[in-house]
Structures are given as C-alpha cells and as structure tokens.
PDB file of N, CA, C and O in Angstrom:
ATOM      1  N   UNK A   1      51.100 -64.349  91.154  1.00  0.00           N
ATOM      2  CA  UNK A   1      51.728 -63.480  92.123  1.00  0.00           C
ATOM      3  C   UNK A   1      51.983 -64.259  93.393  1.00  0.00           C
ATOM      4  O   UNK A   1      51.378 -65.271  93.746  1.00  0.00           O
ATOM      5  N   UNK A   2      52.865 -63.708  93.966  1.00  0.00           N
ATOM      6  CA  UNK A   2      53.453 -64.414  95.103  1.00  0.00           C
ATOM      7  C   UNK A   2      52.330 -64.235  96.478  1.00  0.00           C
ATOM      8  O   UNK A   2      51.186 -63.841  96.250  1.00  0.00           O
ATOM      9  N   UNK A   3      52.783 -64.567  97.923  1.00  0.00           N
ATOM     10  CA  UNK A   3      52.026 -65.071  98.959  1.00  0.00           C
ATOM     11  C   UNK A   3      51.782 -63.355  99.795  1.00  0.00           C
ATOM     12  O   UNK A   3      52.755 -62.748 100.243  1.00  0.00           O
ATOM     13  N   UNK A   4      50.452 -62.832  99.870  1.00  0.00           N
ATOM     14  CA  UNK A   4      50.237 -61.756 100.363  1.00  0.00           C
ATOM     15  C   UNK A   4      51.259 -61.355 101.424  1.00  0.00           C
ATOM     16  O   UNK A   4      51.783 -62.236 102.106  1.00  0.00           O
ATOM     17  N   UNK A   5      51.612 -59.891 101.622  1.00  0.00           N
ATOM     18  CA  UNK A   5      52.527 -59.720 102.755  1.00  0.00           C
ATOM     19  C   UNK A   5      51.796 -58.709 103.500  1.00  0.00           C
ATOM     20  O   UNK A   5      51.510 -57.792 102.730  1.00  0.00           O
ATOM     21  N   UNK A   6      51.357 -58.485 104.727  1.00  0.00           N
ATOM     22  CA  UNK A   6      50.760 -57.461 105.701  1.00  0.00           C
ATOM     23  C   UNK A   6      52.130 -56.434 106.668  1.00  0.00           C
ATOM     24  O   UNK A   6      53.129 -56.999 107.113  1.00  0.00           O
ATOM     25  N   UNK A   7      51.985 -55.520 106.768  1.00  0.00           N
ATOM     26  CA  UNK A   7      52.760 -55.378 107.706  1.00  0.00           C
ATOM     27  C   UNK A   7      52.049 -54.845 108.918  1.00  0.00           C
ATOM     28  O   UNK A   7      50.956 -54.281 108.873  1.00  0.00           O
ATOM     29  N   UNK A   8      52.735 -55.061 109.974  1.00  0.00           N
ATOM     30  CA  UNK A   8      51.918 -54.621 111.292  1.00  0.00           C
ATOM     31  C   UNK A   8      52.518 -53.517 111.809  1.00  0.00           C
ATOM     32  O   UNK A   8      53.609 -53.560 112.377  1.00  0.00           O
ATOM     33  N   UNK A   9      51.681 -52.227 111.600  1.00  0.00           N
ATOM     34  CA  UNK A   9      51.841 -51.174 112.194  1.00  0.00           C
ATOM     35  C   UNK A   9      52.091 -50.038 111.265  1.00  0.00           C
ATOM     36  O   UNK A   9      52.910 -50.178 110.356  1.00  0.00           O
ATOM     37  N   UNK A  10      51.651 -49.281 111.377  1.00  0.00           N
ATOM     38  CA  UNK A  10      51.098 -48.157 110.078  1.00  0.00           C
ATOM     39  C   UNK A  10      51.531 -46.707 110.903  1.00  0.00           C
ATOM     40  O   UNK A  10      50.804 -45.751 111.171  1.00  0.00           O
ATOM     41  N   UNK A  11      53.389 -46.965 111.284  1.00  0.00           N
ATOM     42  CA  UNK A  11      53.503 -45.753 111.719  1.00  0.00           C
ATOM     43  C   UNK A  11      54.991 -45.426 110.753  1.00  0.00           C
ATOM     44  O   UNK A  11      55.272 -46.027 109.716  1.00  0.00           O
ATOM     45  N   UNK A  12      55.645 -44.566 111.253  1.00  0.00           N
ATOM     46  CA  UNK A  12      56.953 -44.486 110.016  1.00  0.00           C
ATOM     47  C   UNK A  12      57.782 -45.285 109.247  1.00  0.00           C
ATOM     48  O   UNK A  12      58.265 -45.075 108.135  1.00  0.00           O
ATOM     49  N   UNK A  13      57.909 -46.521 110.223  1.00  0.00           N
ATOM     50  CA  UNK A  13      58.855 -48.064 109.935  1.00  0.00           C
ATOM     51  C   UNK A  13      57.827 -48.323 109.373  1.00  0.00           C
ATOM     52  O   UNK A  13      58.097 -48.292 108.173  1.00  0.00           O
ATOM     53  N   UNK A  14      56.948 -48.529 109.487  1.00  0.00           N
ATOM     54  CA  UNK A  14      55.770 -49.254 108.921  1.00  0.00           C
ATOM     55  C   UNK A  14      55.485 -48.538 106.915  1.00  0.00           C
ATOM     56  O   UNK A  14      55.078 -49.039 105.867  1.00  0.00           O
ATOM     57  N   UNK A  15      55.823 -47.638 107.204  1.00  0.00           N
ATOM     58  CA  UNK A  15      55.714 -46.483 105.784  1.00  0.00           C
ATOM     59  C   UNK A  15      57.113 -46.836 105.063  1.00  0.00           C
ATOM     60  O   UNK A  15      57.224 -47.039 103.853  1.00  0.00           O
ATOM     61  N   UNK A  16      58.012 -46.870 105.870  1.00  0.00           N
ATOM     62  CA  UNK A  16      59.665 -47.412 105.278  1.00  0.00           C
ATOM     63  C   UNK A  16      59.280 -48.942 104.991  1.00  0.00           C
ATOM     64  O   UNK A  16      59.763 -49.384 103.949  1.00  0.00           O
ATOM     65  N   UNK A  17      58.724 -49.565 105.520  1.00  0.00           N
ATOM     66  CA  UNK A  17      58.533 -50.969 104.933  1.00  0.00           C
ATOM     67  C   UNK A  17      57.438 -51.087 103.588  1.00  0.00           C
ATOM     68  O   UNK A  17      57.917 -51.209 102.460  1.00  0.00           O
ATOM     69  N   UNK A  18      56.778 -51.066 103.676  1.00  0.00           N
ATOM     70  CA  UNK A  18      55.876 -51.024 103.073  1.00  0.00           C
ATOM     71  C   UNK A  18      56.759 -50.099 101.527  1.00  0.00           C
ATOM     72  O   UNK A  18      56.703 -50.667 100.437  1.00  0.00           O
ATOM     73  N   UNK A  19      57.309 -49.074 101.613  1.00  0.00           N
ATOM     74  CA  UNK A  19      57.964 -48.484 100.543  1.00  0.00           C
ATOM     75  C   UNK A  19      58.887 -49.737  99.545  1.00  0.00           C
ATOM     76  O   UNK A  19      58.667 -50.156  98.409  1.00  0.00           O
ATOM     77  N   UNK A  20      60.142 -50.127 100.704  1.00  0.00           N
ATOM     78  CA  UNK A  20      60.581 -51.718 100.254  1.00  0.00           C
ATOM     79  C   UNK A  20      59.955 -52.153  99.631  1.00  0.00           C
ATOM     80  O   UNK A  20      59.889 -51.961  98.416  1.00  0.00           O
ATOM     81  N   UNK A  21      59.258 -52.927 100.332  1.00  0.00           N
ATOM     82  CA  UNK A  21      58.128 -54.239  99.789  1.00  0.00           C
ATOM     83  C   UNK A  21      57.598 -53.824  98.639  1.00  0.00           C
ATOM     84  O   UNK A  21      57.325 -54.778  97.910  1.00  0.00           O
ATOM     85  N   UNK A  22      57.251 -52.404  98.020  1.00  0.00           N
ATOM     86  CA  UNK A  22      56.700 -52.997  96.718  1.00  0.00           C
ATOM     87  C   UNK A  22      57.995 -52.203  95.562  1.00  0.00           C
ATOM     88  O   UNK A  22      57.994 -52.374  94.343  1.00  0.00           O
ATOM     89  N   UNK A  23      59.063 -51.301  96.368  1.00  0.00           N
ATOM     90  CA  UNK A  23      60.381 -51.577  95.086  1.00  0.00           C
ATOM     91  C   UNK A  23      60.494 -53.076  95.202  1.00  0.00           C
ATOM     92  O   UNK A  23      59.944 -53.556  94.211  1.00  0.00           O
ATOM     93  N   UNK A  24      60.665 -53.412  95.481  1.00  0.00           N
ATOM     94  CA  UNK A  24      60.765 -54.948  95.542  1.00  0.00           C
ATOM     95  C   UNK A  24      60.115 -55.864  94.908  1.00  0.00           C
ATOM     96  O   UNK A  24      60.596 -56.984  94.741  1.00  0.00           O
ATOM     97  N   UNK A  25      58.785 -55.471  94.412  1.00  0.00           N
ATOM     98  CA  UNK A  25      57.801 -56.006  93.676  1.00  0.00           C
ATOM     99  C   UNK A  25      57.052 -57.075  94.695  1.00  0.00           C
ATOM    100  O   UNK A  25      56.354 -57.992  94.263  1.00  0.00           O
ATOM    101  N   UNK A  26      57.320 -56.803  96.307  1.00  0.00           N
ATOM    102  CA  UNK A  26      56.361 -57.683  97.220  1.00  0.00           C
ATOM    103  C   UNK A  26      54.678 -57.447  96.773  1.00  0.00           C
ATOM    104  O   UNK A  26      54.215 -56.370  96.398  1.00  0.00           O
ATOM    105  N   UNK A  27      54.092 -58.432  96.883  1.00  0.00           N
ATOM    106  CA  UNK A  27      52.582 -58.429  96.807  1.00  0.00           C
ATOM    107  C   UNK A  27      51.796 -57.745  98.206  1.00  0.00           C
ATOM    108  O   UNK A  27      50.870 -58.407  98.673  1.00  0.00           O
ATOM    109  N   UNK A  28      52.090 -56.675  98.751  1.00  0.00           N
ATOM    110  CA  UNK A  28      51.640 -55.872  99.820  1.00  0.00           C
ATOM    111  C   UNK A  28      50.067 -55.646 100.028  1.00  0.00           C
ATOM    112  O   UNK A  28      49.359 -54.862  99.398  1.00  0.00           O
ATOM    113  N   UNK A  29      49.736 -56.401 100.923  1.00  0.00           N
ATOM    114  CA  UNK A  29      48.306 -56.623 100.787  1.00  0.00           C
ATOM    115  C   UNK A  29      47.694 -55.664 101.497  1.00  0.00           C
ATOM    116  O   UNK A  29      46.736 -55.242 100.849  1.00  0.00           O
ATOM    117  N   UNK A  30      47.815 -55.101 102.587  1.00  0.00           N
ATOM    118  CA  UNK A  30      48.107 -53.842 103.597  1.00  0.00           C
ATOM    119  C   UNK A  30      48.938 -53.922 104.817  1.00  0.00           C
ATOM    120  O   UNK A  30      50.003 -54.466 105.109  1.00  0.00           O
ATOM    121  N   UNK A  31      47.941 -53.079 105.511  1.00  0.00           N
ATOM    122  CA  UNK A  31      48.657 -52.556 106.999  1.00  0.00           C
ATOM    123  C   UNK A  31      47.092 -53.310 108.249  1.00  0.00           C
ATOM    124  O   UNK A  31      45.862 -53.334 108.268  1.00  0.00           O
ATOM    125  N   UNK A  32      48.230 -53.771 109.050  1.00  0.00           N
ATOM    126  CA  UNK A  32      47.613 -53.876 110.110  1.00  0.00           C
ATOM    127  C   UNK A  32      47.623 -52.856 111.218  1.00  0.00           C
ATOM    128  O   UNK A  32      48.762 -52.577 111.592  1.00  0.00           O
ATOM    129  N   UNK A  33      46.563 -52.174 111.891  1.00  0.00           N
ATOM    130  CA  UNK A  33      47.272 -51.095 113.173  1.00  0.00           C
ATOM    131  C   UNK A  33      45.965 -51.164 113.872  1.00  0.00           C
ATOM    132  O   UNK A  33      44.849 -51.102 113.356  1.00  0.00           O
ATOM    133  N   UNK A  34      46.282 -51.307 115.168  1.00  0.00           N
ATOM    134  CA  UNK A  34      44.850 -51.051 116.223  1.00  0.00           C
ATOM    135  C   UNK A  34      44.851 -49.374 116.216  1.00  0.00           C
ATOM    136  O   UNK A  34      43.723 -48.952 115.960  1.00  0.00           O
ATOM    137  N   UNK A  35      45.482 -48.698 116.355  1.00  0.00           N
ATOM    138  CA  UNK A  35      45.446 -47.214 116.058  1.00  0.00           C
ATOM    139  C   UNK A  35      44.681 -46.347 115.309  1.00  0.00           C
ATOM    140  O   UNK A  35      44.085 -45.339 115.687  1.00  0.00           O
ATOM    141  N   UNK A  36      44.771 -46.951 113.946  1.00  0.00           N
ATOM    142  CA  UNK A  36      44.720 -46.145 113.036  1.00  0.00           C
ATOM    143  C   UNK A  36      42.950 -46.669 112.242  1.00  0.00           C
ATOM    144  O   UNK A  36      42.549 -47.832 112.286  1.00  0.00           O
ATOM    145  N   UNK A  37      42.360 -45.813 111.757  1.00  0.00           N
ATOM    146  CA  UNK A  37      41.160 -46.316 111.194  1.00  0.00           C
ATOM    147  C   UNK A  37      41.335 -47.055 109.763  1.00  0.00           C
ATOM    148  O   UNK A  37      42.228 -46.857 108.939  1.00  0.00           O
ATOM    149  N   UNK A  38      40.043 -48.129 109.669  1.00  0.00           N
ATOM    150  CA  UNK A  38      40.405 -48.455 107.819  1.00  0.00           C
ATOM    151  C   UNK A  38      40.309 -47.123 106.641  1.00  0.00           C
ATOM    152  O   UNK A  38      39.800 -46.003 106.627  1.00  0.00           O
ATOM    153  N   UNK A  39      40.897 -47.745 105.948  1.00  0.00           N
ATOM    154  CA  UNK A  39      41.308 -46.998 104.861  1.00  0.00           C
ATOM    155  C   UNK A  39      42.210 -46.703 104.148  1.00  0.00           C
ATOM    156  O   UNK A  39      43.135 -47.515 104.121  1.00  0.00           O
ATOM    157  N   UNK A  40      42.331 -45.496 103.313  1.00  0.00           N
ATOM    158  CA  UNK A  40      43.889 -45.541 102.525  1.00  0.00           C
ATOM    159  C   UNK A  40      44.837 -45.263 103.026  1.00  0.00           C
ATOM    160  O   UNK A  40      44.549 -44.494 103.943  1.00  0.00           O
ATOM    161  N   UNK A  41      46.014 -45.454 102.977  1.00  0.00           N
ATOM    162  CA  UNK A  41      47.138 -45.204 104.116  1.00  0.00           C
ATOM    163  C   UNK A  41      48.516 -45.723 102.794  1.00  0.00           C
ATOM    164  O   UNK A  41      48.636 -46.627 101.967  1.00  0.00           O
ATOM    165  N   UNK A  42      49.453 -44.363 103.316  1.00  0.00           N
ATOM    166  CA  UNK A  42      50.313 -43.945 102.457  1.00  0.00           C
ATOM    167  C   UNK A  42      50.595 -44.722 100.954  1.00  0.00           C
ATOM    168  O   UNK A  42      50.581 -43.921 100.020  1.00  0.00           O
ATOM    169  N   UNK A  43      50.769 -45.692 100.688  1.00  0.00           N
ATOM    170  CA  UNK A  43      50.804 -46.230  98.820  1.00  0.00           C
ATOM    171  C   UNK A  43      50.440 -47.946  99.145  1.00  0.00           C
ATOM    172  O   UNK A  43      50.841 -48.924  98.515  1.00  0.00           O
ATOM    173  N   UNK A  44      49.495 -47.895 100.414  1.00  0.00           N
ATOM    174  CA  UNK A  44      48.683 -49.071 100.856  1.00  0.00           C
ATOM    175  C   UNK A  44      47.256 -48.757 101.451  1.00  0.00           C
ATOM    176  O   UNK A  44      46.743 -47.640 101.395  1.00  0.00           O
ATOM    177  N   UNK A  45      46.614 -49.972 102.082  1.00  0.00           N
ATOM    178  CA  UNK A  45      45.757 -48.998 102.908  1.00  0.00           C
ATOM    179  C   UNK A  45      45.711 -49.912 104.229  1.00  0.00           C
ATOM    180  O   UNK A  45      45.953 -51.095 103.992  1.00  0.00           O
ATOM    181  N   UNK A  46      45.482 -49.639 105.405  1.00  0.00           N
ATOM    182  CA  UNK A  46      44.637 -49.856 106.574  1.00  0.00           C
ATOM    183  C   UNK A  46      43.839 -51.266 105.868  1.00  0.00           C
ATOM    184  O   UNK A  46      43.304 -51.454 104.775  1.00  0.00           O
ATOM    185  N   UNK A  47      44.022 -51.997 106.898  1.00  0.00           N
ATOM    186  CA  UNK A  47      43.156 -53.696 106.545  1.00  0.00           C
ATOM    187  C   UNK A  47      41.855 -53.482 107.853  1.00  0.00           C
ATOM    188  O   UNK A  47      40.648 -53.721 107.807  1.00  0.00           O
ATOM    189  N   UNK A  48      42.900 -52.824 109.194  1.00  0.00           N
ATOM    190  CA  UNK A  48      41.917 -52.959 109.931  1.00  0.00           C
ATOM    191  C   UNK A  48      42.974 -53.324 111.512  1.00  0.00           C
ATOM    192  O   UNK A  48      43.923 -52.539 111.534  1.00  0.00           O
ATOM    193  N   UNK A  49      42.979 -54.039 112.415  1.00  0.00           N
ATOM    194  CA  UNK A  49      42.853 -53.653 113.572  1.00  0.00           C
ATOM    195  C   UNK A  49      43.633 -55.282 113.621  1.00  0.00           C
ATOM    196  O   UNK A  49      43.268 -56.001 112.691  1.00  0.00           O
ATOM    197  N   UNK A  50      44.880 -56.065 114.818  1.00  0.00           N
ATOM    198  CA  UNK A  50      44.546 -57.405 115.012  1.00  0.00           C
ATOM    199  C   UNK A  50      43.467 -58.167 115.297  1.00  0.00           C
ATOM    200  O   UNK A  50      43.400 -59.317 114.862  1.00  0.00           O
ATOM    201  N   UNK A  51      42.589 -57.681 115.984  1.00  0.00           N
ATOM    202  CA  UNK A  51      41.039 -58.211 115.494  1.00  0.00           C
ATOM    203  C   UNK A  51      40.857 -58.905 113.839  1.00  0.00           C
ATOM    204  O   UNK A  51      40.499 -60.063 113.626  1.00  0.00           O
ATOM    205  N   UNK A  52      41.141 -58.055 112.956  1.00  0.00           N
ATOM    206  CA  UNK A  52      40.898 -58.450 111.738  1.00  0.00           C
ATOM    207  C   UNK A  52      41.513 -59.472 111.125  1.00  0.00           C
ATOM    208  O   UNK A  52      41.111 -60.072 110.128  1.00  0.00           O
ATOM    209  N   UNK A  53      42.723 -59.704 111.879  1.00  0.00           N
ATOM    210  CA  UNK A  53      43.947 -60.064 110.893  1.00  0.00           C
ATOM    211  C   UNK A  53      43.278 -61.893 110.718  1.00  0.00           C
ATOM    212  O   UNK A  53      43.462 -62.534 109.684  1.00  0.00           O
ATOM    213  N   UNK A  54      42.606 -62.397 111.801  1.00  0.00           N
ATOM    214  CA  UNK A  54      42.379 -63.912 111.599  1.00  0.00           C
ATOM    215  C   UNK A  54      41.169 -64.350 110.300  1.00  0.00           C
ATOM    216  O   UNK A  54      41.102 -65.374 109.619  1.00  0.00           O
ATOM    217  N   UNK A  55      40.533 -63.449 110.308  1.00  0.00           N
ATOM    218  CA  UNK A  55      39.850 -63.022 109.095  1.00  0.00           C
ATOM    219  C   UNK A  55      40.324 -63.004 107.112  1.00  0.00           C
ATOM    220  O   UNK A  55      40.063 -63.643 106.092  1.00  0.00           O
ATOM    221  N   UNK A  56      41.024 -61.994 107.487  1.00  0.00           N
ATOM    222  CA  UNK A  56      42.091 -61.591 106.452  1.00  0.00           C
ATOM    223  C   UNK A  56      42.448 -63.327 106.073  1.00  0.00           C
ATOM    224  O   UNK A  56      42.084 -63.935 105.066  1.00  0.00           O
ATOM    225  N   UNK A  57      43.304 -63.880 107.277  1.00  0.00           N
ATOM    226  CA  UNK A  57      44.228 -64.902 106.679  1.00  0.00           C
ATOM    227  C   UNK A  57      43.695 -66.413 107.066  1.00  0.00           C
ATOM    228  O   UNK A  57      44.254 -67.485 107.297  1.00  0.00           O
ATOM    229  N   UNK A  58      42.197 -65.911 107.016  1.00  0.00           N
ATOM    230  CA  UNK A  58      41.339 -67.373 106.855  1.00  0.00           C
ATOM    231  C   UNK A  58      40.943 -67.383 105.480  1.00  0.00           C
ATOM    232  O   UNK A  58      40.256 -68.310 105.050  1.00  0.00           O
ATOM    233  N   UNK A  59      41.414 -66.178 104.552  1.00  0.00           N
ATOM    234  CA  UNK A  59      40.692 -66.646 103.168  1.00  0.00           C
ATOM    235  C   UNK A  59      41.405 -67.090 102.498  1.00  0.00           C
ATOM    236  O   UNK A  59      41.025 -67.690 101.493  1.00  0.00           O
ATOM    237  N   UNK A  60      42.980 -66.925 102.886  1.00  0.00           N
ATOM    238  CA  UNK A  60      44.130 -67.310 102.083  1.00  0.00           C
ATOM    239  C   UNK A  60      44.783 -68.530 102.796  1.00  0.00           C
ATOM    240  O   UNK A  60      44.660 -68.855 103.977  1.00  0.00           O
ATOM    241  N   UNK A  61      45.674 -69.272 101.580  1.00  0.00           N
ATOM    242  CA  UNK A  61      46.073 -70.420 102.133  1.00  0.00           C
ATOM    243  C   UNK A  61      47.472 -70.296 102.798  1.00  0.00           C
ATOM    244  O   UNK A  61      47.837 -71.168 103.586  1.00  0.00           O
ATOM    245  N   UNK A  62      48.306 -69.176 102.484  1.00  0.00           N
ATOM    246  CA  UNK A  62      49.122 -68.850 103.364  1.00  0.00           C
ATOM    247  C   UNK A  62      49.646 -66.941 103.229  1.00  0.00           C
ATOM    248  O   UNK A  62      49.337 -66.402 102.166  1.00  0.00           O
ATOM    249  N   UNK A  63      50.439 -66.004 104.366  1.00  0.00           N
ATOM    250  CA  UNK A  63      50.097 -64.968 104.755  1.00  0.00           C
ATOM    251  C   UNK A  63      51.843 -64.554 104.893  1.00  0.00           C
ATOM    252  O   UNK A  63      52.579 -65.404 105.394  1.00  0.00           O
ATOM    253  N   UNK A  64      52.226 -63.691 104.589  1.00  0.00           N
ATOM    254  CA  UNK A  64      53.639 -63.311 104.732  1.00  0.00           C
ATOM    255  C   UNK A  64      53.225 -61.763 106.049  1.00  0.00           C
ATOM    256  O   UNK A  64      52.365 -60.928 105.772  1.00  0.00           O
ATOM    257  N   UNK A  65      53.869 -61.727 107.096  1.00  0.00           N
ATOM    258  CA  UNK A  65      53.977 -60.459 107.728  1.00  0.00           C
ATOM    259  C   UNK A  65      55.289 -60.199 108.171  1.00  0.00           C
ATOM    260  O   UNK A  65      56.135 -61.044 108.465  1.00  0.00           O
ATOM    261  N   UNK A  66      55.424 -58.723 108.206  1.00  0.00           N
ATOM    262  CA  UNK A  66      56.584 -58.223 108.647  1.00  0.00           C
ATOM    263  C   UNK A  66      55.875 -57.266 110.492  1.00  0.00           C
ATOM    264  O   UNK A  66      54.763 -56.753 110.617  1.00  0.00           O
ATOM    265  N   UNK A  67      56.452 -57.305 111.064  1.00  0.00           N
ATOM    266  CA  UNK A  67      56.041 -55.980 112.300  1.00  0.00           C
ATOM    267  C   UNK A  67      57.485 -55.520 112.155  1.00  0.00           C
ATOM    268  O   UNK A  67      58.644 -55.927 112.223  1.00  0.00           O
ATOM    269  N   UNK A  68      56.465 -54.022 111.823  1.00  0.00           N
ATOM    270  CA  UNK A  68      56.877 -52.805 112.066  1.00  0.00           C
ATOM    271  C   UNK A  68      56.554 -52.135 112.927  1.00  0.00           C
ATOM    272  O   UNK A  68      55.832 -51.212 112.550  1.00  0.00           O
ATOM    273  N   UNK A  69      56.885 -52.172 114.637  1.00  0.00           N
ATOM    274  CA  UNK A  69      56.142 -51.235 115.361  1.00  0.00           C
ATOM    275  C   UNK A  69      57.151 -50.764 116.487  1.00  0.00           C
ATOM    276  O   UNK A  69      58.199 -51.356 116.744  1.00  0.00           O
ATOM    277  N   UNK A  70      56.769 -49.799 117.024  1.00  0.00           N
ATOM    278  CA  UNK A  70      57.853 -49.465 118.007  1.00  0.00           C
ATOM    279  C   UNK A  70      57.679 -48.386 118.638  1.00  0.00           C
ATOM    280  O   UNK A  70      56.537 -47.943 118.517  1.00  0.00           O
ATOM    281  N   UNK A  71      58.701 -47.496 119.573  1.00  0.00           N
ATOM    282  CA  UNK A  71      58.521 -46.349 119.991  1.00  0.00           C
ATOM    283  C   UNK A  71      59.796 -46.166 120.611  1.00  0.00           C
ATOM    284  O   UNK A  71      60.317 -46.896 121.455  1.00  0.00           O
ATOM    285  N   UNK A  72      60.326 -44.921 120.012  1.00  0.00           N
ATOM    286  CA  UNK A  72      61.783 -44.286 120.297  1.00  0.00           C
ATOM    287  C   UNK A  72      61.239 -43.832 122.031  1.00  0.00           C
ATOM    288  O   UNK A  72      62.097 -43.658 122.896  1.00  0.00           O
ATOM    289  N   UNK A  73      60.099 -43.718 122.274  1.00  0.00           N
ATOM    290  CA  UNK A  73      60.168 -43.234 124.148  1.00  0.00           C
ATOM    291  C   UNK A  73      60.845 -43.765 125.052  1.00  0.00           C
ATOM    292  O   UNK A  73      60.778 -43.338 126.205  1.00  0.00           O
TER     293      UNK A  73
END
C-alpha cells in the first residue's frame, strides 16, 4: 500500500476530503484537529491534535497530508 495520507482538520472539507481519498483508494490514515477529541470520526478517525502529528510521522518513513481547514466567517 501506498504512503499514509492525514488530513488536517476534521470539519466539513475535511469530511469531503477524506470521502475522495478513499473513492480513490488513498491509504487515509486519519484526521488531524486540535478541536475535536480522539476517536472515530466520520469513515476515519481522529489521530489526535498537531501535538501528535510529530509522533504519528516519526514511525513512518514518509507522510502524505492534505489541510482541510477554514472558516466561511
């Protein structure tokens, strides 16, 4: 399988991406969000917080991300 992909931000774009990525057959590893708690999260789950993310992609030898984040305000 191909190189994990995270996306950052676990709000609607973030749910529209993440949908993509696995019609697509991306290897979707989760969601990054300081917001939101770990856990399952819509047909991914919550990894955890940017805190986490250096963690995450110290175990792997390389890390695909997309950001998804924003605000129509």
């Amino acid at each position: 399988m191909g190189c994990p992909l995270i996306i950052i931000g676990a709000g609607g774009h973030g749910a529209e991406i993440a949908a993509y990525a696995l019609d697509m057959g991306l290897p979707l590893a989760g969601v990054i969000d300081d917001g939101k708690p770990k856990g399952a999260w819509q047909m991914s789950h919550i990894i955890g917080g940017m805190n986490d993310l250096p963690a995450f992609c110290q175990r792997r030898s390389e890390v695909h991300f997309l950001t998804a984040f924003g605000s129509n305000d």
